[in-house]
N, C-alpha and C positions, 0 to 999 in steps of 0.2 A: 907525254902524249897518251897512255895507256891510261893515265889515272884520269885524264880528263874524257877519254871514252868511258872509261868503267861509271864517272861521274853524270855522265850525260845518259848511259842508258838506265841510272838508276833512277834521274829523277822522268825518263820518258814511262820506267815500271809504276813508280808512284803513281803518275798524274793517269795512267790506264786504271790503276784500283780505284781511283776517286770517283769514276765516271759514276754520273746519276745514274740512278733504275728510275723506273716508272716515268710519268711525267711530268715537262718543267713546270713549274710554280713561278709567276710573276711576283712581282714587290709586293702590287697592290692586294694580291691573293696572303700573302705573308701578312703583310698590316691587318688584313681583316680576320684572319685569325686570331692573331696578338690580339686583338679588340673582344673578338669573343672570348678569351683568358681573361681578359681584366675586366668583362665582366660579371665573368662570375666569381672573381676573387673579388673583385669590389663590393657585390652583394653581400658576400658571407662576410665578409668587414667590417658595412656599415650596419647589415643585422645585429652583431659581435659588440658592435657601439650602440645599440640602439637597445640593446636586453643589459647591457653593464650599467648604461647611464641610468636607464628605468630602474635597475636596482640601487644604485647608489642615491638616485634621488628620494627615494622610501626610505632607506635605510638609516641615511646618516644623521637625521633629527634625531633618532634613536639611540644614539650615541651617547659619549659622554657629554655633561652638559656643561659649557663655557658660556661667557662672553661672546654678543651678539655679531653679526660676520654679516657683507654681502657677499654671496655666492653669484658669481656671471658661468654657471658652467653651460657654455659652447662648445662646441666643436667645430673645426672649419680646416680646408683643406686650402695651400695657396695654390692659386692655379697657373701662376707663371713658373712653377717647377714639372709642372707633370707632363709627360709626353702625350702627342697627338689621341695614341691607342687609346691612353686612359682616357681624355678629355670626351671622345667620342663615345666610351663606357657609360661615361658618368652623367652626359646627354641622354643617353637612352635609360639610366636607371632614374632621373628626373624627371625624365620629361619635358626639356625645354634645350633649348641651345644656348651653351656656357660660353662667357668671354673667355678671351684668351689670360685676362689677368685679374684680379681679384681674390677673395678668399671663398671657398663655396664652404655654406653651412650644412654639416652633415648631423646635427647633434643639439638638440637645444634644451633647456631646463622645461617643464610646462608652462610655468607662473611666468618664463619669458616668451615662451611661443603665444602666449591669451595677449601680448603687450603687442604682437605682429610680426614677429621675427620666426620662420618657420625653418627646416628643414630645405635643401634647395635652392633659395634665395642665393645669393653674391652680395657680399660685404666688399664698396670698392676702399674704406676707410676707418679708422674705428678712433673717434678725436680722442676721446675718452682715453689715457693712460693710464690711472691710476686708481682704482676703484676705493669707493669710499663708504662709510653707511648713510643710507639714505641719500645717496646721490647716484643722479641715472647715468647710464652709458648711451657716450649718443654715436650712433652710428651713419654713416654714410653709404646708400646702399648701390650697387650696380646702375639702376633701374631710375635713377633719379631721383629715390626718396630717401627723407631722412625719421630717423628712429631715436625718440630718445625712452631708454629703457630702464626700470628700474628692478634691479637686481631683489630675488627674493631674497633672506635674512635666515640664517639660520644659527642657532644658538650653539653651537661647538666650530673650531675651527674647520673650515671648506676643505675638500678633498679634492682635487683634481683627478683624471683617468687620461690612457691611452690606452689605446690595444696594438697591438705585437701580432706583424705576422712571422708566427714561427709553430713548427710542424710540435712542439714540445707540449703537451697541459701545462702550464704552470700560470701562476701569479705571485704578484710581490708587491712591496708598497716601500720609500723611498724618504728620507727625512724631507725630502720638500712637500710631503703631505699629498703627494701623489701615485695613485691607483697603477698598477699592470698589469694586465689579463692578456692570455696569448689568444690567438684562434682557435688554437687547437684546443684548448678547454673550455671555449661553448660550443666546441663540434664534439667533445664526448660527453657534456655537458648538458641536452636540450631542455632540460625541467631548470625552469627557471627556481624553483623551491633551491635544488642542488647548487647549481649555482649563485646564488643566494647567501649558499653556507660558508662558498669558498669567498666570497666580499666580505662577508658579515667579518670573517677571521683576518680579513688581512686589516680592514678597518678599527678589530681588535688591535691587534699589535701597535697600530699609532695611537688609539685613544690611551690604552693603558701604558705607554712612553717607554715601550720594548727594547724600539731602536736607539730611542737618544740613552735608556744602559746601557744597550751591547757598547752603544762608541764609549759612553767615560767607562767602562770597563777595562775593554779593550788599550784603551788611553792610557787609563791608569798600569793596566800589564806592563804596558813597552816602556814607560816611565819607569817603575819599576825594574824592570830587565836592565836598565844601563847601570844604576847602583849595585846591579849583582855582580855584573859583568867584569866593574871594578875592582872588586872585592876577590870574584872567586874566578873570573878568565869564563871561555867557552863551555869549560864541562859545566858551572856553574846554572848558567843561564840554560842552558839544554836542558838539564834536570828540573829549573824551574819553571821555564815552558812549556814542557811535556805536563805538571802537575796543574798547570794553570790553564789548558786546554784540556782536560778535563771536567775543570771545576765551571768553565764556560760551557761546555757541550752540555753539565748539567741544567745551569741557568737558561740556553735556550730552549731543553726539553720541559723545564716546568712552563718557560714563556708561552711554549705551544699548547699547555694543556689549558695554561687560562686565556689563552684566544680563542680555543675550538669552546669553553665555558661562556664567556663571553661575545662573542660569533653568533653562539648559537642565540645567546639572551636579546643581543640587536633585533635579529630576525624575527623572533619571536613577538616583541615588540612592536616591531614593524610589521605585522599579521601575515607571515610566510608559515606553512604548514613545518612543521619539525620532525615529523615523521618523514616526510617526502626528503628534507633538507638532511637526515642522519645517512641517507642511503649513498647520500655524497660519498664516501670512501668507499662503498662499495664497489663501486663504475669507476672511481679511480685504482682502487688497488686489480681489475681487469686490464689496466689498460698503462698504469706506471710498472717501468723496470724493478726489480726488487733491490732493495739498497742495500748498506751493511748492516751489519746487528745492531738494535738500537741502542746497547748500552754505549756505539761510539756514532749517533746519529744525533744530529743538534732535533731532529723529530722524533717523534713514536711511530713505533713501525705502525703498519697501515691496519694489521690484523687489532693491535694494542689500542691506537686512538678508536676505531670502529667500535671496540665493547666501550670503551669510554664513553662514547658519546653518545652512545643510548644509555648510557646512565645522567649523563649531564640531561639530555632529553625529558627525563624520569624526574630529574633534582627540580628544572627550571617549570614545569609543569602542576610539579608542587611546590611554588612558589622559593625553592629554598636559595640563598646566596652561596656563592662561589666559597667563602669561606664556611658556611656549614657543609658544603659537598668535602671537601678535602679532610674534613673530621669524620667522615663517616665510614 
């Protein structure tokens, strides 16, 4: 009987500290708030999408040069996933009133926006599955019309993108030949020159084939590691793991120094100021944590690539190649 008093007066304590302050707040009061968070996260978003795509569309002709490609890069959002809050966000940053189901285009190449396909619009279908050279994508739109589109051509293989809401700067790039930029790094980012520098690098590392090393490296290591294991047991392989992560932390430090070389040579190419584009690590090493010492950092410390890269600046300016820089 006591422990069921003691229990009843603790939960009558609790529910007295709970008590609201100030005044109540209706649902509809709550919803319209949410609505005003999503939209201004959705603004700084599709900004976020709309300076990455601009760069990446400049940039990647600039590339290394392959075998002819169509590129359909869109962007679209489905809208039978998104909550009420957002859909009414994303009404007000359009300008028009969204179905409840479709894909909304937030993102479009130019050479396909000049075809009629803009920004905004609702894609209700897209027949089109398998993209081909010189053959259109035909689309079915919301609105009752149809689109058939043909994809501009670019001479290296296509890049895809997303952006990443997440509070971090970073970027990265993925063997399936696809872009990652966070928010937070065109929010300490706003010179597009600078961010420029950080695409240009990460589009480095896939033209010059960084990642598909690291995996048969990597591959080749663990392969490796079981014939040791047999041989020599546990201590074995320890010792030749420890020696082989190494000998990789070195191989991804040079990989970074010919992506910030060639990074920077893209951009350049692609008529981005190089001066503005070196200051890039400046405003990042402001505002990144400081890491470990670089001799066990798959990078260069931030202090270390910064003098480098106003010398690559210096090299690329005087015309000279990546392998005359590294002799000098």
């Amino acid at each position: 009987m006591r422990n069921r008093l003691a229990a009843g007066l603790l939960v009558l304590f609790l529910f007295a500290c709970t008590v609201e302050t100030g005044p109540p707040v209706a649902r509809q009061e709550v919803s319209r708030a949410r609505e005003e968070i999503w939209f201004v996260k959705l603004q700084e978003y599709l900004t976020c999408e709309r300076r990455v795509g601009t760069l990446l569309v400049r940039i990647l002709p600039y590339t290394e040069t392959r075998d002819s490609h169509p590129w359909f890069l869109v962007k679209i959002m489905d809208l039978s996933r998104t909550p009420a809050e957002v859909d009414r966000a994303l009404s007000r940053i359009f300008g028009r009133d969204l179905p409840e189901k479709g894909y909304l285009v937030t993102f479009v190449h130019p050479e396909i926006a000049s075809q009629g396909l803009s920004a905004g619009m609702v894609i209700r279908r897209i027949v089109t599955r398998r993209l081909k050279l010189h053959r259109p994508v035909e689309l079915h739109l919301a609105d009752g019309r149809y689109l058939r589109i043909s994809p501009p051509v670019v001479n290296t293989e296509p890049v895809d993108f997303r952006i990443v809401d997440s509070t971090e700067p970073n970027a990265w790039v993925t063997p399936e030949n696809r872009l990652y930029v966070t928010t937070a790094l065109c929010r300490v980012l706003p010179d597009d020159h600078e961010l420029a520098a950080v695409v240009g690098h990460e589009l480095a590392h896939l033209k010059r084939g960084h990642i598909q090393k690291q995996m048969a490296l990597l591959s080749l290591r663990d392969l490796l590691g079981i014939g040791i294991y047999a041989l020599g047991g546990e201590t074995a392989v320890d010792i030749y793991r420890l020696g082989t992560n190494f000998a990789l932390l070195k191989f991804s430090r040079d990989q970074e120094r010919e992506a910030d070389f060639y990074g920077l040579w893209y951009i350049h190419r692609a008529g981005y100021d190089l001066e503005r584009a070196a200051r890039v690590w400046v405003h990042l090493a402001a505002v990144l944590p400081s890491g470990p010492p670089s001799i066990l950092s798959t990078h260069p410390s931030t202090a270390e690539r910064l003098a480098r890269i106003r010398k690559i600046v210096a090299a690329i300016r005087a015309g000279k190649t990546f392998e005359e820089l590294k002799e000098d």
